[in-house]
C-alpha positions as CSV (number, residue, x, y, z in Angstrom):
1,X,118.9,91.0,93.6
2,X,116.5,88.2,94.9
3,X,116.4,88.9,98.7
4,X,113.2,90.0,99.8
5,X,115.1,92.6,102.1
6,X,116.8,94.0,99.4
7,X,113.7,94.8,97.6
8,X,112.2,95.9,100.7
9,X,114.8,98.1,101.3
10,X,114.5,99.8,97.5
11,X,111.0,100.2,98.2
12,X,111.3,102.1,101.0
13,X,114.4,104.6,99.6
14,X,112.9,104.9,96.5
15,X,110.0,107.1,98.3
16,X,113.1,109.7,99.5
17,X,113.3,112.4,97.7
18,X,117.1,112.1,98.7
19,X,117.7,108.5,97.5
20,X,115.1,108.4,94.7
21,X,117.9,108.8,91.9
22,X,119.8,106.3,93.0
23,X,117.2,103.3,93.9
24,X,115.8,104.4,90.3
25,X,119.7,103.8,88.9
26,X,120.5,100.1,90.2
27,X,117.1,99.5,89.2
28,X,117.7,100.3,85.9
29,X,121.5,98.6,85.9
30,X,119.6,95.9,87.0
31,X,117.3,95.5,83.9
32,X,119.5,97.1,81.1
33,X,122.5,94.7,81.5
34,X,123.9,92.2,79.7
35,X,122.7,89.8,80.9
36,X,120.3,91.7,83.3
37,X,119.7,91.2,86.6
38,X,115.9,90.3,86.3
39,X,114.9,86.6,86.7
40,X,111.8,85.2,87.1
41,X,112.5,85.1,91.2
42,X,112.4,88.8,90.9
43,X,110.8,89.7,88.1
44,X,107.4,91.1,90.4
45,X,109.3,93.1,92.5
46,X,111.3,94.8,89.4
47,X,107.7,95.1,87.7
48,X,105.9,96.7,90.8
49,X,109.3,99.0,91.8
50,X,109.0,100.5,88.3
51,X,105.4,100.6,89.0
52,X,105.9,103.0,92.0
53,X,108.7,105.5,90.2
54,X,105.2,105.9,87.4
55,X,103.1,106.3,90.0
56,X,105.4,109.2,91.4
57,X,105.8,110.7,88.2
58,X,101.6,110.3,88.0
59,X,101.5,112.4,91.5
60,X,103.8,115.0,90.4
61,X,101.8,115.2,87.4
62,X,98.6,115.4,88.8
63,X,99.8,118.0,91.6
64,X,101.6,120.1,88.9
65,X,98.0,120.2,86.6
66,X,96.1,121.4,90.3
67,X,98.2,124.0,90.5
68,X,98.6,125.6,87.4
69,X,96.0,128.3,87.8
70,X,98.9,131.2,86.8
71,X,100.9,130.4,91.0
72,X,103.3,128.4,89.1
73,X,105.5,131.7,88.8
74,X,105.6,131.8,92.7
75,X,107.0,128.5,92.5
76,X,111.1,127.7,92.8
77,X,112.8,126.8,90.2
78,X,114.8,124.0,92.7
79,X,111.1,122.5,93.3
80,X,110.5,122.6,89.4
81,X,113.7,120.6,89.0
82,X,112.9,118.0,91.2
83,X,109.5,117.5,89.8
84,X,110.8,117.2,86.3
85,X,113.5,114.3,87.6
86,X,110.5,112.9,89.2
87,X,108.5,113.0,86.2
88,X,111.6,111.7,83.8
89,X,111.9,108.8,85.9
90,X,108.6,107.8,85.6
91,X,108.6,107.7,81.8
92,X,111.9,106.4,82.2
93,X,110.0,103.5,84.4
94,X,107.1,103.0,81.8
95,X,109.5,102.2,79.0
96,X,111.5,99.7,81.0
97,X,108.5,97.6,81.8
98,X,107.8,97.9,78.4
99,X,110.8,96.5,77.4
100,X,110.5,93.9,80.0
101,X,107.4,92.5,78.4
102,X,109.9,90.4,75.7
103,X,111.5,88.7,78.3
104,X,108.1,87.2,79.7
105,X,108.6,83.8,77.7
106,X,112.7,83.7,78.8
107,X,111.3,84.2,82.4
108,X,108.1,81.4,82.4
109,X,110.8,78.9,81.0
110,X,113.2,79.9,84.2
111,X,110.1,79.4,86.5
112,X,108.8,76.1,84.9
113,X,105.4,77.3,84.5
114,X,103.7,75.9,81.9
115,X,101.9,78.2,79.3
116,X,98.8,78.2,81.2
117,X,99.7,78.7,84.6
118,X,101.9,81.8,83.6
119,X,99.1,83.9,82.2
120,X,96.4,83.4,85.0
C-alpha cells in the first residue's frame, strides 16, 4: 500500500459509483488490521482518501437538503439507496480518521521527525 500508483488508482475508482464500495473496503482493511496497513509512507494518502469518501457523503448531503422541497417522493427508492451507502461511508470515513489520530506519535517515530518538524 505505498505505491503512488496504487493510491492513484484508489483515487480515481473510489469516484465510481460502481467501485466506490470496494476502494472504501480495502481502505478500511487497510487501517482496521492488526497490524494495519497505514505507515507513515502512506499515512497522507489514507488521510486525504478518507477525506474524499466525507466529502462525497458532504455532496450527497447537501444535494439531498436542495431537494427536499416535498420532490423527494418522485425520487427512486434505488437512488435513495445509493445515497444512503454514500452517506454511511462518509461517517464511516470520519470515524476512521479519527481513530487514526492515536497513531500520529507511532507514525512520526517511523518517519524520524522530530517533535517539531511533525506538527508544522
Amino acid at each position: 500500500m505505498t505505491s503512488p500508483d496504487f493510491w492513484a488508482i484508489l483515487r480515481a475508482l473510489s469516484a465510481r459509483a460502481d467501485s466506490a464500495a470496494v476502494v472504501f473496503d480495502i481502505l478500511q482493511k487497510g487501517t482496521t488490521g492488526s497490524p494495519t496497513a497505514i505507515m507513515a509512507d502512506n499515512y497522507v494518502a489514507t488521510i486525504s482518501l478518507l477525506n474524499e469518501f466525507a466529502t462525497f457523503a458532504g455532496r450527497a448531503t447537501a444535494s439531498d437538503q436542495r431537494n427536499d422541497n416535498g420532490s423527494r417522493k418522485s425520487r427512486t427508492p434505488k437512488r435513495d439507496v445509493a445515497e444512503n451507502e454514500v452517506i454511511a461511508r462518509g461517517i464511516k470515513a470520519i470515524t476512521l480518521v479519527y481513530d487514526m489520530t492515536a497513531r500520529i506519535p507511532h507514525l512520526m517515530k517511523q518517519s524520524h521527525l522530530e517533535s517539531s518538524e511533525g506538527t508544522s
